[in-house]
N, C-alpha and C positions, 0 to 999 in steps of 0.2 A: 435237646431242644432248649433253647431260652425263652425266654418271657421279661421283660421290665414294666414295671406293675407300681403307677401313681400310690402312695398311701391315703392321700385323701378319697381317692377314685375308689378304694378299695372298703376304706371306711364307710361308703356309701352302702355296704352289703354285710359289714361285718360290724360289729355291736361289741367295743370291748375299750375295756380301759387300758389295756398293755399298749407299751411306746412303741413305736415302730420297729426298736433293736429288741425291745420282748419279742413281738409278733414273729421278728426273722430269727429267733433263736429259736423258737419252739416248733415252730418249719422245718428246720434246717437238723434238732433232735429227731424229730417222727415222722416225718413228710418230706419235702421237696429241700433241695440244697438252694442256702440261699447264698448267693456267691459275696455280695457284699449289700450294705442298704449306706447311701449316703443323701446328704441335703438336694431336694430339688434346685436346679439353678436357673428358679426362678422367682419373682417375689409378688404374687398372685392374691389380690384379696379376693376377689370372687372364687378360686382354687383352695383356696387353705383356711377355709371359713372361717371370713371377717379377721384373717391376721397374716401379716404377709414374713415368708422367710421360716415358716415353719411345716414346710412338708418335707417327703424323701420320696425317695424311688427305690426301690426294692429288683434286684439284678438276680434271675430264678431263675435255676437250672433243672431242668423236669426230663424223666428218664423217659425214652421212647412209646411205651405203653401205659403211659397217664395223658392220652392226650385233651381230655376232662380237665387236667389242669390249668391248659395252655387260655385264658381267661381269669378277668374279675374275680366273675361269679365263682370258678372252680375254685379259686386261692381262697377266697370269704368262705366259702363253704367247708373247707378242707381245714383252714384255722380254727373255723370254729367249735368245731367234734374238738381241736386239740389245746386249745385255750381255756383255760378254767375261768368259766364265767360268761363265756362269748355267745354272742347268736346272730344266725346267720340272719339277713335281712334280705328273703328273696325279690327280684326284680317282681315290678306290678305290673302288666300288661293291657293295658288299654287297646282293645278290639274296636274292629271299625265297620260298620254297617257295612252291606255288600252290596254296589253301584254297577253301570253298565257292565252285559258280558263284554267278555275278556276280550280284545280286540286283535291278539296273536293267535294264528295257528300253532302250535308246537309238537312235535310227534317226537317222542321219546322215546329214546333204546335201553330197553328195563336190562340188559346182561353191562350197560354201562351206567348207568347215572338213577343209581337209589329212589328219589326224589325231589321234585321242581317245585319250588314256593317262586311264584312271582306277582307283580302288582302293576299298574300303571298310575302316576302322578302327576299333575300336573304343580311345576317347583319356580324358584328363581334362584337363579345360578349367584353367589356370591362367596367372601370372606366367610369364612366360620367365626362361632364367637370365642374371644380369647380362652375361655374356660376348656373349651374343647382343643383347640390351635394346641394349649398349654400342655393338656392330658394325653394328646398324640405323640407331641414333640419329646415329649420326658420319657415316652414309652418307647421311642426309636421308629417313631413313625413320622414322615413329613407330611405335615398341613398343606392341600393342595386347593379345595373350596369346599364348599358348604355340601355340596352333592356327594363328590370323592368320599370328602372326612368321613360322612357318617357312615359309609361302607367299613371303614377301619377302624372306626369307631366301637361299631355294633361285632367283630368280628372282634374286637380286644376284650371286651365284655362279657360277649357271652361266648366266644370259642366259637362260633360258628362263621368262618368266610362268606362274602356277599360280594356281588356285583351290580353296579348300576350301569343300563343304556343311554344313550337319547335316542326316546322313541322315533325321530323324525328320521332317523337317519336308518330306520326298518323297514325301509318303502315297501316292501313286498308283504309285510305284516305277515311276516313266516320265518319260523323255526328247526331246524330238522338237526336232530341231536344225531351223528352217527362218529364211525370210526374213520379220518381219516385216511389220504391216498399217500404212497410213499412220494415224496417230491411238492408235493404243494406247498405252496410259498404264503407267509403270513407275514406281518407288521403289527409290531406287538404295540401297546399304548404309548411306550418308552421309545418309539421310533426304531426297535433292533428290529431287522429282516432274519425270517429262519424258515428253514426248508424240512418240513417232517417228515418221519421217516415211514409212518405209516400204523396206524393202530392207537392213534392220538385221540382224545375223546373230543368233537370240537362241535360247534354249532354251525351251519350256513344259514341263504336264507332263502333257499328253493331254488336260487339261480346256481346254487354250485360255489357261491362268493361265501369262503369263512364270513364269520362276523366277532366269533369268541376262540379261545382255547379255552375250555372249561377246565374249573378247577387248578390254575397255573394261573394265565394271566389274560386280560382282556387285550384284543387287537382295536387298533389304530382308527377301521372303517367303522367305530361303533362308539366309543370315548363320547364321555359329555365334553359340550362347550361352552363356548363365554355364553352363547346366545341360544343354549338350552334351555327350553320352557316343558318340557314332557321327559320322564325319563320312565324304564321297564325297571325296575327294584326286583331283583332277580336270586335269588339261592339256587343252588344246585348241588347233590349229594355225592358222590362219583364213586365207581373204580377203585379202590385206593394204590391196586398195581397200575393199571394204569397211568392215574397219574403219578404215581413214583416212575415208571417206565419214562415217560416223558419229561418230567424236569431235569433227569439226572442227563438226560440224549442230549436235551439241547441248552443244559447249564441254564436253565430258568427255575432257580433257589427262592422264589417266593414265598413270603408267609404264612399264604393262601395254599399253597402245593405242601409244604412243609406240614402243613396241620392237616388237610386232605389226603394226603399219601398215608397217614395211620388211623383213617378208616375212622376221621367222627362222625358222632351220633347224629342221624336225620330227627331226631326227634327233637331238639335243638333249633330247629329251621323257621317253625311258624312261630315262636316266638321270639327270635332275632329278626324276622318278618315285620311282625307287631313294634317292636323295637324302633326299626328304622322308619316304620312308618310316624311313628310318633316324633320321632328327631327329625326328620323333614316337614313335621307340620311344626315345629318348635322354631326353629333355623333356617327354613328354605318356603313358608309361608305355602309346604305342601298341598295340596287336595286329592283325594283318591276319585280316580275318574275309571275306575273300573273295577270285574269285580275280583276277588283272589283268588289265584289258581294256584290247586296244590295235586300234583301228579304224584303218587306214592304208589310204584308198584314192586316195592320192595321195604315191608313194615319190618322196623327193629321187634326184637323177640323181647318178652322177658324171661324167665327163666328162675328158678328154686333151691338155692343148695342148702342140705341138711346138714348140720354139724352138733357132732356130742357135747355139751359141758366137758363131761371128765376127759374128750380129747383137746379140746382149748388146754383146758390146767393142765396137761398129758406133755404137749408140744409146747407152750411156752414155759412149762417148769415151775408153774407159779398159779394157787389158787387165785381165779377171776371171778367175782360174784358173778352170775349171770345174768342179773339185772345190770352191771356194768356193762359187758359184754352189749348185751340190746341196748343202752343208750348210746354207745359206742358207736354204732351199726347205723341207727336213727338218724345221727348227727351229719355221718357221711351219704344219710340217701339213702339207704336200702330200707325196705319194708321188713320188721321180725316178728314172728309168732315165736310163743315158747309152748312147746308139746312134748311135755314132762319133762324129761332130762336132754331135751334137744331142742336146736333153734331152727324153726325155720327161716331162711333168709330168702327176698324173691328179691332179685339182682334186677337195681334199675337200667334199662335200653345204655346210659351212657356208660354203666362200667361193663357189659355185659358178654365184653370180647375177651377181656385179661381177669375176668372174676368167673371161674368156673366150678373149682372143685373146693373143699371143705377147707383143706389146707389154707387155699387163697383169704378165705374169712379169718382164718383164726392169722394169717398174717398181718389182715387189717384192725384187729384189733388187739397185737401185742405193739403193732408199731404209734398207737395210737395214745395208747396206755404211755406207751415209752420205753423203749430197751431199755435206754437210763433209769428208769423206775422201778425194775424190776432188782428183787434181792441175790447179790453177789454171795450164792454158797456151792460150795464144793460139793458135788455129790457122792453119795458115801460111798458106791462103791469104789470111786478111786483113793480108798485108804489100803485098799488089797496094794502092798508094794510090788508086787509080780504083773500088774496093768499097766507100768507105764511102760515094762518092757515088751510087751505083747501085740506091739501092733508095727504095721510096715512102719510110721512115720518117726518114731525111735529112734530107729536103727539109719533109716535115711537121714536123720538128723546128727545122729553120731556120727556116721561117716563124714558128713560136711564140717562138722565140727573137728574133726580128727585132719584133716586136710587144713584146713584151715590155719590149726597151730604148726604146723609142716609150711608153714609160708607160705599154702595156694591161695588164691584169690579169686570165689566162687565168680563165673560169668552166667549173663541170658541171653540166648541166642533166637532169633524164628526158628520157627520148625518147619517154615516154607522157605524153599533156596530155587536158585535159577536150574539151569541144566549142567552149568558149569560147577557148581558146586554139590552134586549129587554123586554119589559115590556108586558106579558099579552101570551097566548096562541101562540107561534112560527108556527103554520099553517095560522093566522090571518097578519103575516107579508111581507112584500116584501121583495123578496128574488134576490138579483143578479142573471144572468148566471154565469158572468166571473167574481169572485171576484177578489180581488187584492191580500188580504188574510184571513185567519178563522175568523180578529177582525173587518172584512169591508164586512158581507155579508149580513145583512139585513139595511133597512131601518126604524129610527128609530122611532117611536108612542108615545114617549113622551121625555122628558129632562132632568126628575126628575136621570135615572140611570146615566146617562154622567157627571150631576152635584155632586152625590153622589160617583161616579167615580176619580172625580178630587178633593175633600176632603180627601179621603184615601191615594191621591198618595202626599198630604201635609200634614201628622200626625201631623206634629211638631206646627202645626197652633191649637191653642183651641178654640180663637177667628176667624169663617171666617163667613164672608157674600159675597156670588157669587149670580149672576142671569147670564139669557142669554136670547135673542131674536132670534129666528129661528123656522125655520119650521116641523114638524112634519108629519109625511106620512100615510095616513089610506089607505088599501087596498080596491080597488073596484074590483067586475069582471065584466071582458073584459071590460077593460079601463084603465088608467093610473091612480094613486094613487091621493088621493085626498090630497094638501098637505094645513096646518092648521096654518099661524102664531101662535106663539106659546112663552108666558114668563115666564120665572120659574127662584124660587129663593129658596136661600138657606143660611137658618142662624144657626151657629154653638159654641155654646159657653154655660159655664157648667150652667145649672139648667135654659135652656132657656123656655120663657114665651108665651103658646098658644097667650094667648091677644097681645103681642108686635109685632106676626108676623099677626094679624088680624089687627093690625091697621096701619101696612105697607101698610096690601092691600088696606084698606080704603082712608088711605092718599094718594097713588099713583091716585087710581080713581077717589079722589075728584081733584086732581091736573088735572085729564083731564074731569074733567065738568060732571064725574060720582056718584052722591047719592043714588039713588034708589036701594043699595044695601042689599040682605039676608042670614043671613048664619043659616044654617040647619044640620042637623046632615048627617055626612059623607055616601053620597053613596057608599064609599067602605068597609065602616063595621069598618073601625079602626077609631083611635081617631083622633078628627081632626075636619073638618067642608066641606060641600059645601059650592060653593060660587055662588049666581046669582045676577043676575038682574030681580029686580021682579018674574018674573015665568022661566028666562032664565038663565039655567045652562052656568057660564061661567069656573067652574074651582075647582079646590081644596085647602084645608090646612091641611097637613097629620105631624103628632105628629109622628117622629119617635121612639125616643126615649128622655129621658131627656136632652138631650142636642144637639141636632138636630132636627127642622122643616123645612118643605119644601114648597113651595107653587106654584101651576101650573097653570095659565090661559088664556083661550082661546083670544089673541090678537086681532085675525081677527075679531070675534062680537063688541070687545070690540072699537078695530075703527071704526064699524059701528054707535056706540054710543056717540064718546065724543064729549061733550060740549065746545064751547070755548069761549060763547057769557059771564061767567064769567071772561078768561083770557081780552076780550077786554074792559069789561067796566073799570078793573084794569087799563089798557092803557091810557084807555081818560079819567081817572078820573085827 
């Protein structure tokens, strides 16, 4: 997900003397990548307080499960746990006495839509004011009027999507949240026509006539206009499959859908509520002519995890005070007790999907602290010299290295291939649900095609030698596939020699401590060879033609086997 994030805009919540390339370098260490910060382009003195030509814009790349970030508030808050010196300056919320009931019906389907914050107002439709026009524009949002803005406004803010009506155009003064009929036709705000498929989270208005697609984007029969004087100020909580079901069907990539598909916090709601209420009485000369309705029948949880001191310092390898620790914790939101040699942590409603177990805490507070920060020492057990030789990744690394000065030229390949590139019987293969597409639907049973693949698509090559290291998928039933480290090579060059590629394989194995090698005539009937180890089948050498052989064998035996007690006497000779 991205985000582009005004600095002055930002500085409204964050308290810190660091320049803006500070701010995105100490992000971009502990937190969120920040892809690059350059000069606003624009020259704003009401923006960049009382001095024009001196903001930026900050261009943020937020991993799928922070959608807590995708906001202001979450960047200011998130800086400032990681900025020495900083404080976060939360938003002030001015509430509003509560005026006529609520003059909509609305009947809500709790298995789809979390919770409804809504308001009615009477407004005046017009230009926003350049401060805001500015802070949309920079942020990759287009200034549309003073009604529109403050919906995107309040949803760049505080992370929460919002939508506005005009009431007048509710005539039935009814709502009815349900799922969608396959085929019913809508008109989205943007003038596109689309035909859903069915199981869409959408609003009518008792007569059967859409009014909304919730959560995605507002249709056509409900938009404010020039000559709006009433409008419904609307939140809505959703589905988060759902709405990912539906933007993806019908290519509606909304900002609104994008941040709702990963399940943000309703707790978020009434105070981006408060929010836009306030920016309407500011900008649009608002009045609240009704009273607030907030339907909640599905309340975020909170939740508790325990974690030990001595496992913090255990797993990041590094004594952390554990009064550091809890300021740590504090800074980013969560609630901490200390009860004796452990913290208690009560995880607030916004991180409370991706923050579960003990682990997750002590992630958040090594990456806080700062990987960078932490002291570069070798631990002692690997001064034992017989550790470095003792594990698979060794020996996989020796062999690639060993190929390597032999003139191969390691390749990567998918490990999902079409039908045509599948090796042996396509009912013996593992087949996706959901591909991606026709060339990524099985899973692949050997390397030899992929490799033979990526030779055709370099003709102009007479000379190649490629191999590659990866895994291989054999189908079992009722269970998960059994997968097979797996190294195949491939030598290509005119009038090539059975023996040259046999005594690759030979030298590669003596290089890992393996002799007891046989080769036998090929169990696949063409020309070529088995290869074992003693009575164990590890692989092939298949003659394709004169000037292409290929050769495939099984890794994973073959780590169970090698020797290194010749690599060590080498050493201490």
């Amino acid at each position: 997900m991205q985000i582009i994030i005004v600095d002055s805009w930002l500085r409204e919540y964050l308290d810190t003397k660091e320049s803006a390339q500070e701010v995105a370098q100490a992000l971009s260490l502990s937190s969120v990548s920040v892809e690059k910060v350059e000069p606003a382009r624009y020259a704003s003195a009401s923006v960049a307080g009382g001095k024009t030509n001196d903001d930026y814009i900050y261009d943020i790349e937020i991993t799928t499960n922070r959608p807590d970030l995708m906001s202001v508030l979450g960047i200011a808050r998130e800086a400032s746990a990681i900025l020495k010196g900083a404080r976060f300056k939360d938003l002030e919320i001015k509430k509003v006495e509560l005026k006529e009931k609520f003059p909509i019906e609305i009947k809500n389907d709790p298995k789809l839509v979390n919770r409804i914050c809504a308001v009615v107002m009477e407004v005046e439709n017009s230009d926003s004011p350049k401060k805001i026009k500015d802070r949309l524009e920079m942020s990759g949002i287009r200034s549309l009027n003073n009604l529109i803005d403050v919906t995107n406004y309040v949803m760049r803010e505080i992370g929460h999507p919002c939508h506005v009506f005009d009431f007048d155009l509710l005539v039935t003064k009814k709502m009815i949240i349900r799922e969608s009929k396959k085929g019913e036709k809508i008109t989205t705000l943007d003038d596109k026509q689309y035909f859903l498929l069915g199981g869409d989270i959408v609003a009518d208005d008792g007569s059967g006539k859409i009014i909304d697609l919730l959560g995605v984007m507002g249709t056509k029969n409900s938009v404010v206009r020039k000559n709006t004087k009433r409008i419904l100020f609307f939140l809505d909580n959703n589905n988060p499959q759902n709405i990912r079901r539906t933007s993806m069907s019908l290519g509606l990539r909304s900002e609104a859908a994008i941040i709702n598909e990963k399940g943000i916090d309703p707790e978020l709601m009434m105070e981006a509520l408060y929010r836009g209420i306030e920016l309407y009485q500011q900008i649009a000369k608002g009045r609240v002519i009704s009273e607030i309705l907030d339907l909640y029948p599905n309340k975020s949880k909170t939740h508790t995890v325990k974690v030990a001191n001595e496992k913090i310092n255990k797993v990041i390898g590094f004594e952390i005070n554990p009064n550091k620790s809890t300021e740590i914790l504090e800074k980013l939101g969560f609630s901490v007790k200390k009860s004796g040699e452990y913290l208690e942590v009560e995880i607030p409603t916004i991180r409370s999907q991706e923050v579960l177990i003990d682990e997750d805490i002590i992630e958040e507070i090594a990456r806080v602290y700062g990987y960078h920060n932490l002291p570069s020492i070798i631990p002692s057990f690997l001064t034992n010299k017989t550790v470095p030789y003792a594990n698979d990744f060794y020996f996989e690394q020796r062999a690639k290295n060993a190929l390597k000065y032999w003139s191969f030229t390691e390749i990567y390949t998918y490990s999902l291939v079409s039908e045509d590139l599948y090796d042996g019987p396509i009912d013996t293969a593992v087949k996706l649900k959901n591909p991606l597409s026709e060339d990524m639907v099985y899973l692949r049973n050997s390397l030899i095609p992929s490799l033979l693949q990526s030779e055709k698509q370099n003709p102009a090559r007479q000379d190649l030698k490629i191999f590659e290291i990866a895994n291989i998928y054999i189908k079992k039933t009722n269970d998960l596939p059994e997968e097979i480290l797996t190294l195949s090579g491939l030598i290509k060059k005119p009038h090539v020699n059975f023996y040259e590629v046999k005594g690759v394989v030979e030298q590669l194995l003596d290089d890992l401590g393996i002799k007891n090698l046989v080769f036998k005539k090929s169990q696949k009937g063409g020309m070529g060879a088995s290869v074992f180890m003693e009575k164990e089948y590890i692989g092939e050498i298949e003659v394709l033609d004169t000037n292409i052989i290929d050769f495939e064998l099984n890794f994973k035996v073959i780590l169970k086997n090698a020797n290194v007690k010749r690599i060590q006497d080498i050493k201490e000779a």
